[in-house]
VOVEX-107462 format. One record per residue: residue number from 1; residue in three letters; x negated, z, y negated of N, C-alpha, C in turn. Coordinates in steps of 0.05 Angstrom, whole numbers. Atoms other than C-alpha are relative to their C-alpha. Layout:
% VOVEX-107462
node nr: NUM	rest: ala	n_u: X	n_w: Z	n_v: Y	ca_u: X	ca_w: Z	ca_v: Y	c_u: X	c_w: Z	c_v: Y
...
END
This chain:
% VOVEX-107462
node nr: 1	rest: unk	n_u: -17	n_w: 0	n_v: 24	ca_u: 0	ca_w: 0	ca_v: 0	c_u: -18	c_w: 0	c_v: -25
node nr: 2	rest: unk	n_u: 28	n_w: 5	n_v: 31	ca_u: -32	ca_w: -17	ca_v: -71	c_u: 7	c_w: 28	c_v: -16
node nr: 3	rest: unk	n_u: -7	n_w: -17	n_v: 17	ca_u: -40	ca_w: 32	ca_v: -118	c_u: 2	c_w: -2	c_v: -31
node nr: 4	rest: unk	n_u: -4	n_w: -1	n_v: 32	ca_u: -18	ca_w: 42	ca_v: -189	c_u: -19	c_w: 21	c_v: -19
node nr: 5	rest: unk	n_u: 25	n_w: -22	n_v: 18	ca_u: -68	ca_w: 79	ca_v: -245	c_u: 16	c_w: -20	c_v: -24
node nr: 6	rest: unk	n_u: -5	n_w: 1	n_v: 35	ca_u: -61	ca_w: 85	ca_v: -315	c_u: -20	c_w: -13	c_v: -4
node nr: 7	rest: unk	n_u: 28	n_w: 16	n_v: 10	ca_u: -126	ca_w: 40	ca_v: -346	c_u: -4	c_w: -5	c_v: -24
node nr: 8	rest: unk	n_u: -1	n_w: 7	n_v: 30	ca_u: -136	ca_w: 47	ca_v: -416	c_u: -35	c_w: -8	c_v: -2
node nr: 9	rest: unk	n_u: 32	n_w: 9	n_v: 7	ca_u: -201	ca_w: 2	ca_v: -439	c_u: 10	c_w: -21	c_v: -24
node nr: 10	rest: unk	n_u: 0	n_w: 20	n_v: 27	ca_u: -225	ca_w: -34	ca_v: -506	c_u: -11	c_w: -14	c_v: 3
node nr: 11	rest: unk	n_u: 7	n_w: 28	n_v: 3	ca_u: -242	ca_w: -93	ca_v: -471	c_u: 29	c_w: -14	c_v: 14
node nr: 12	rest: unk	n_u: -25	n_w: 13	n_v: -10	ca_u: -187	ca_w: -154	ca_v: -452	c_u: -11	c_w: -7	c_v: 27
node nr: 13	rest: unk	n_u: 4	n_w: 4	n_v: -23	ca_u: -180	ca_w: -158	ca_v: -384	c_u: 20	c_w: -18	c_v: 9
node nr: 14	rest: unk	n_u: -21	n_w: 13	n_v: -9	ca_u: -140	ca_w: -218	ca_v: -359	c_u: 21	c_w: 9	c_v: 20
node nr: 15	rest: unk	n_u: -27	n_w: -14	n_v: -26	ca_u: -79	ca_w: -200	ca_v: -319	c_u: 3	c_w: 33	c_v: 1
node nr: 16	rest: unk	n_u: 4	n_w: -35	n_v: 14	ca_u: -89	ca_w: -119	ca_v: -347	c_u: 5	c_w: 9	c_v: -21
node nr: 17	rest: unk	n_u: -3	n_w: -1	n_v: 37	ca_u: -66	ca_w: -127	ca_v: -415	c_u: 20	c_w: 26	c_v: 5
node nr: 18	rest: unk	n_u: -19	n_w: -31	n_v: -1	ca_u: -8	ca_w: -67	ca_v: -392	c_u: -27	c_w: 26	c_v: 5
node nr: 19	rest: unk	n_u: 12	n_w: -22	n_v: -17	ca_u: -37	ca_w: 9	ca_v: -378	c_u: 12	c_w: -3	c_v: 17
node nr: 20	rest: unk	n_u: -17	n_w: -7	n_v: -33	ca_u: 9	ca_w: 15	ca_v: -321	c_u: -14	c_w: -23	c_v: 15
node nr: 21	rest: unk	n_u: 9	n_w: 22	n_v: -15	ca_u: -32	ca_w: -25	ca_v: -267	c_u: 3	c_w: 7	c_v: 29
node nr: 22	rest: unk	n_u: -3	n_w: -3	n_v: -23	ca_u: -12	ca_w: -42	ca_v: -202	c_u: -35	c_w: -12	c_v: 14
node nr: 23	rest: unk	n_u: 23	n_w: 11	n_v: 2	ca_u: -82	ca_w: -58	ca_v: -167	c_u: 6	c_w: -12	c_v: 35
node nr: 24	rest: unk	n_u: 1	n_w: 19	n_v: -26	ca_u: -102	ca_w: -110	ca_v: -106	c_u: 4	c_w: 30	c_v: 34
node nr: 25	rest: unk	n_u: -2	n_w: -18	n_v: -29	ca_u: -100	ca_w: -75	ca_v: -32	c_u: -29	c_w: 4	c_v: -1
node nr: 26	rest: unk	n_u: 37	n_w: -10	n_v: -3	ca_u: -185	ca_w: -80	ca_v: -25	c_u: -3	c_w: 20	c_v: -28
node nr: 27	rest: unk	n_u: 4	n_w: -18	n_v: 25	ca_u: -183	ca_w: -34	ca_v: -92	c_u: 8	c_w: 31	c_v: 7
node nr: 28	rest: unk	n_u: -8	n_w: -18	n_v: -12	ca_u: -197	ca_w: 32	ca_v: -62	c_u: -18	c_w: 25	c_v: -9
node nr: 29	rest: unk	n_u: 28	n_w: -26	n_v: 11	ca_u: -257	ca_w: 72	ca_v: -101	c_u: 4	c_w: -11	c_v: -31
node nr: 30	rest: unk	n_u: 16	n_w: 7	n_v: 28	ca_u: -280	ca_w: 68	ca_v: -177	c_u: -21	c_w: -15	c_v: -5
node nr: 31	rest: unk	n_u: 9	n_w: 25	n_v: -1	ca_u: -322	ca_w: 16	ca_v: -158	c_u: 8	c_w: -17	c_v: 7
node nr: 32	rest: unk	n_u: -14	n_w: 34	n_v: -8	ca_u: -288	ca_w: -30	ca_v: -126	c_u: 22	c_w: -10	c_v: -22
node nr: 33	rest: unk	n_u: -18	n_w: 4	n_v: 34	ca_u: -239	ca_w: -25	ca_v: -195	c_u: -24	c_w: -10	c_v: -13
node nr: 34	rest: unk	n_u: 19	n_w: 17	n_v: 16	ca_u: -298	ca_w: -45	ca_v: -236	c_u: -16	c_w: -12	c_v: 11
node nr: 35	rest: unk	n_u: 4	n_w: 30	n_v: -12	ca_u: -330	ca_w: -96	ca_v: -189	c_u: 25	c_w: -18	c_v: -14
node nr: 36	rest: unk	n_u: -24	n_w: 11	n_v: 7	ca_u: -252	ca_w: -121	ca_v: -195	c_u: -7	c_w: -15	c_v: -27
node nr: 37	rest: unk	n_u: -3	n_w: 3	n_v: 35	ca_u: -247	ca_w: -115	ca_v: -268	c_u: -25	c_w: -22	c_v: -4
node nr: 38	rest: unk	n_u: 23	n_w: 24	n_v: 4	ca_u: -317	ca_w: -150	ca_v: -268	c_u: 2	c_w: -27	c_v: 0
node nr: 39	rest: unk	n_u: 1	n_w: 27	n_v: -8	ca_u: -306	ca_w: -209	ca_v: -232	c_u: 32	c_w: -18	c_v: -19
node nr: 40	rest: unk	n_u: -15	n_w: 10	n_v: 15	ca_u: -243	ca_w: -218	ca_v: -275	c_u: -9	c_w: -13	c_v: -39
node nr: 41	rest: unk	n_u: 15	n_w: 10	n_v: 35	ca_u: -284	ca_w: -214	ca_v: -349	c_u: -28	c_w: -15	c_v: 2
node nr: 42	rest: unk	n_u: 18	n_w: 17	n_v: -12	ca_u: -341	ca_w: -258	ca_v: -317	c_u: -33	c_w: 23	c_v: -15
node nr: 43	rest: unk	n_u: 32	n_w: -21	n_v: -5	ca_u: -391	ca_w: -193	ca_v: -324	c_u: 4	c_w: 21	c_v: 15
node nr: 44	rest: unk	n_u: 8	n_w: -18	n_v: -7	ca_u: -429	ca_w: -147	ca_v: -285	c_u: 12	c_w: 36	c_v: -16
node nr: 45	rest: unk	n_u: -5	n_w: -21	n_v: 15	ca_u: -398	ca_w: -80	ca_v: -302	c_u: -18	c_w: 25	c_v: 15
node nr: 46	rest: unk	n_u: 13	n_w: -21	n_v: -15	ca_u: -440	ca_w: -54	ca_v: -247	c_u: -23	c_w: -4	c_v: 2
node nr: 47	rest: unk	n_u: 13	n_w: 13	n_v: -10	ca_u: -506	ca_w: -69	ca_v: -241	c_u: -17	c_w: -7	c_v: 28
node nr: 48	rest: unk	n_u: 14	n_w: 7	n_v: -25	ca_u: -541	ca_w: -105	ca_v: -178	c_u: -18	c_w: -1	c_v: 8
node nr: 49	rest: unk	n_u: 22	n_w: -3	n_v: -11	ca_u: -595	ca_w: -87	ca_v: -178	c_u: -7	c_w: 32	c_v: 8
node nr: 50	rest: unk	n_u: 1	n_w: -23	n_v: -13	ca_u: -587	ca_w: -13	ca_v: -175	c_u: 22	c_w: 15	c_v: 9
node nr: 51	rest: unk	n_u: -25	n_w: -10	n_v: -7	ca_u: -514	ca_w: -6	ca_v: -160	c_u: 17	c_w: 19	c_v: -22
node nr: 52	rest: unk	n_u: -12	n_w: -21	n_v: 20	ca_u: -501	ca_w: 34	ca_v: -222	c_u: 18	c_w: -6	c_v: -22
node nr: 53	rest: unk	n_u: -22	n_w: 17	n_v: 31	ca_u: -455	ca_w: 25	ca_v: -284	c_u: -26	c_w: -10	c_v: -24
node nr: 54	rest: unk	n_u: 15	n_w: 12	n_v: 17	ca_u: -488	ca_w: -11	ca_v: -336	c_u: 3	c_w: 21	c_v: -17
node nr: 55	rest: unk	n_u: 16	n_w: -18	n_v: 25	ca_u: -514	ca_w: 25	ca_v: -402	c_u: 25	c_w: -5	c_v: -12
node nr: 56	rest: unk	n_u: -15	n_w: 10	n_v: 22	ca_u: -464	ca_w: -13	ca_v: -440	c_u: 34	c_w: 12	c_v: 0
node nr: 57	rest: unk	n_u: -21	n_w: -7	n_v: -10	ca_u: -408	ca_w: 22	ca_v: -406	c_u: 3	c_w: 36	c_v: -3
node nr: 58	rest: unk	n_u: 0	n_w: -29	n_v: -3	ca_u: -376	ca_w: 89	ca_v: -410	c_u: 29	c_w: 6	c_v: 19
node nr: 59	rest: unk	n_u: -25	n_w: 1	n_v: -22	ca_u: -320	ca_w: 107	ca_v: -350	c_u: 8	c_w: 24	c_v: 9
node nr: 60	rest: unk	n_u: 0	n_w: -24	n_v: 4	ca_u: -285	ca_w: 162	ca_v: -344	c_u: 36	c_w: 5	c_v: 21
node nr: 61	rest: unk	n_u: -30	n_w: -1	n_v: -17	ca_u: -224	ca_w: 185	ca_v: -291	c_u: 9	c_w: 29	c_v: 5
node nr: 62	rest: unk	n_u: -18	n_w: -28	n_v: -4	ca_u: -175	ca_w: 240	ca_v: -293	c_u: -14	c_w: 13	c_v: -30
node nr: 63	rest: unk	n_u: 11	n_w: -19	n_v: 21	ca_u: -206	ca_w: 256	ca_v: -364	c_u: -30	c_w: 7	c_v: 7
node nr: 64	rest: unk	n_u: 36	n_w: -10	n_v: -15	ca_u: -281	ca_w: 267	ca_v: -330	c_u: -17	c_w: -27	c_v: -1
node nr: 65	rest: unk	n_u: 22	n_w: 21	n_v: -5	ca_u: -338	ca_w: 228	ca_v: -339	c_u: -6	c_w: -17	c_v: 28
node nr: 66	rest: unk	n_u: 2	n_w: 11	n_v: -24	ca_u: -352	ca_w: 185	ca_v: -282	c_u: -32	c_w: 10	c_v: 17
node nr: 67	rest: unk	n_u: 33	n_w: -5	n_v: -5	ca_u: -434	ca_w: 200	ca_v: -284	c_u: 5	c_w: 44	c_v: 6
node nr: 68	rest: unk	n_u: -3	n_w: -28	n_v: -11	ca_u: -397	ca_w: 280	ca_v: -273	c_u: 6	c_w: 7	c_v: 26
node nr: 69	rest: unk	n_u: -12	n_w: -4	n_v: -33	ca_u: -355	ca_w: 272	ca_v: -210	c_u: -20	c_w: -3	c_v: 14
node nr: 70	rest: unk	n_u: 21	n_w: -4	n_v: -24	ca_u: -393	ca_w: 291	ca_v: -147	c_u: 5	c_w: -30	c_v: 10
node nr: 71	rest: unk	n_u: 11	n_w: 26	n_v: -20	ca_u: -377	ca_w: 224	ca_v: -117	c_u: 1	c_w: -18	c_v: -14
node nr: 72	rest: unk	n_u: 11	n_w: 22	n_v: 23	ca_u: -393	ca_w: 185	ca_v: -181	c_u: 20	c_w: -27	c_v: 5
node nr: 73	rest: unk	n_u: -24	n_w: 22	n_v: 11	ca_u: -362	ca_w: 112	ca_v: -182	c_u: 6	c_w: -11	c_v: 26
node nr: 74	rest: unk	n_u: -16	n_w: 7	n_v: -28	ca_u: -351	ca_w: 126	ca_v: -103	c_u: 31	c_w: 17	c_v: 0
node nr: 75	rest: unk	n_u: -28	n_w: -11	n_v: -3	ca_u: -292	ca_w: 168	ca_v: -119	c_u: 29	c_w: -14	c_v: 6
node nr: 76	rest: unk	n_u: -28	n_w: 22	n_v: -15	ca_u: -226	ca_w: 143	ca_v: -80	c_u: 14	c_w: 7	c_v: -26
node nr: 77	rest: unk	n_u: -24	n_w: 0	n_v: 19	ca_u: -167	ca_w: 131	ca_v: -129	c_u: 23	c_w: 7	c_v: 10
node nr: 78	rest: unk	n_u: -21	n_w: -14	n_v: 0	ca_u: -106	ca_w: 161	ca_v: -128	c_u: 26	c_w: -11	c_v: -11
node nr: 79	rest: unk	n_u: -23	n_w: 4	n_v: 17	ca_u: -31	ca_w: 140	ca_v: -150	c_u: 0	c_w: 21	c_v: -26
node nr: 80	rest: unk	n_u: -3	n_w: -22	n_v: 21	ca_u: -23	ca_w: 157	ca_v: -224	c_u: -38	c_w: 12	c_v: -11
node nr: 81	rest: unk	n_u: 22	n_w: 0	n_v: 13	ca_u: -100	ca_w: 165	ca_v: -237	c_u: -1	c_w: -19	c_v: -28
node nr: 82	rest: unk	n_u: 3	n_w: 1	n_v: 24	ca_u: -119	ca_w: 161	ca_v: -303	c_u: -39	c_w: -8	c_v: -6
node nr: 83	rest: unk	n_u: 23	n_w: 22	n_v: 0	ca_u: -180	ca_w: 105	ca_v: -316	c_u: -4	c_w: -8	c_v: -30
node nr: 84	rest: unk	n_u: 0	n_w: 14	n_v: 26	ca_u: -209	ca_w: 105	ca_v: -379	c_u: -36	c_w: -24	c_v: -6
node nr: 85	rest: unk	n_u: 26	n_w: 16	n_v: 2	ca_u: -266	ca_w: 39	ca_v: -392	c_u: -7	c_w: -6	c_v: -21
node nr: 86	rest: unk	n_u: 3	n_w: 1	n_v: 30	ca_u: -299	ca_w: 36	ca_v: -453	c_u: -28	c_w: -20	c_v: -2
node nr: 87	rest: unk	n_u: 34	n_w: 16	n_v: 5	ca_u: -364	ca_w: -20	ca_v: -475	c_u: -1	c_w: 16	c_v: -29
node nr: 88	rest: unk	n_u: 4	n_w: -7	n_v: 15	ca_u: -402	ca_w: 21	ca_v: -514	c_u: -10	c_w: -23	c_v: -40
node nr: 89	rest: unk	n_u: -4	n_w: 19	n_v: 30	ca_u: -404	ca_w: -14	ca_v: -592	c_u: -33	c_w: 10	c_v: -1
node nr: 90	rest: unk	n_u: 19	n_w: -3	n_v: -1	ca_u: -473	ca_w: -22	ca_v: -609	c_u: -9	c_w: -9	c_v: -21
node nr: 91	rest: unk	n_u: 4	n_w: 8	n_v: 35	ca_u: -505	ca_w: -3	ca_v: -676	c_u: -22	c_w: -7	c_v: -7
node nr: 92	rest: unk	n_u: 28	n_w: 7	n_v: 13	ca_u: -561	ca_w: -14	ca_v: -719	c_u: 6	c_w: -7	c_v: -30
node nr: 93	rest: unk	n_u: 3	n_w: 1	n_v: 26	ca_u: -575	ca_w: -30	ca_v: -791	c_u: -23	c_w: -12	c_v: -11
END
């Protein structure tokens, strides 16, 4: 059965433009959601070479950092989880 999460992010995600998201059946950790999400905005949200979230990213579920939870961006998802994705804005002067 698929599951539904809340997904609030400030990037456009084709076919994610609602929070309320129903997600695919293989969509079963917090990585396989941002693999997903990835392969939908034609980038790496994860990187492949060390498996980790990119710099540029900040991810955060149930209100908790993602780099906090003990099983990091292996944590299973839940109906009603709350997914927040953010690309960090990047300053200078």
């Amino acid at each position: 059965m698929a599951l539904k999460i809340n997904l609030k992010k400030n990037i456009l995600v084709p076919g994610l433009e609602t929070e309320a998201v129903t997600l695919p059946e293989d969509v079963h950790t917090l990585r396989d959601l941002l693999q997903y999400i990835g392969r939908l905005i034609h980038f790496e949200i994860i990187a492949l070479d060390t498996g980790d979230l990119q710099d540029d990213f900040e991810v955060s579920i149930n209100g908790r950092e993602a780099a906090f939870v003990p099983e990091g961006l292996d944590i299973s998802l839940k109906d009603n989880d709350y997914v927040d994705i953010e690309i960090v804005p990047l300053g200078g002067g």
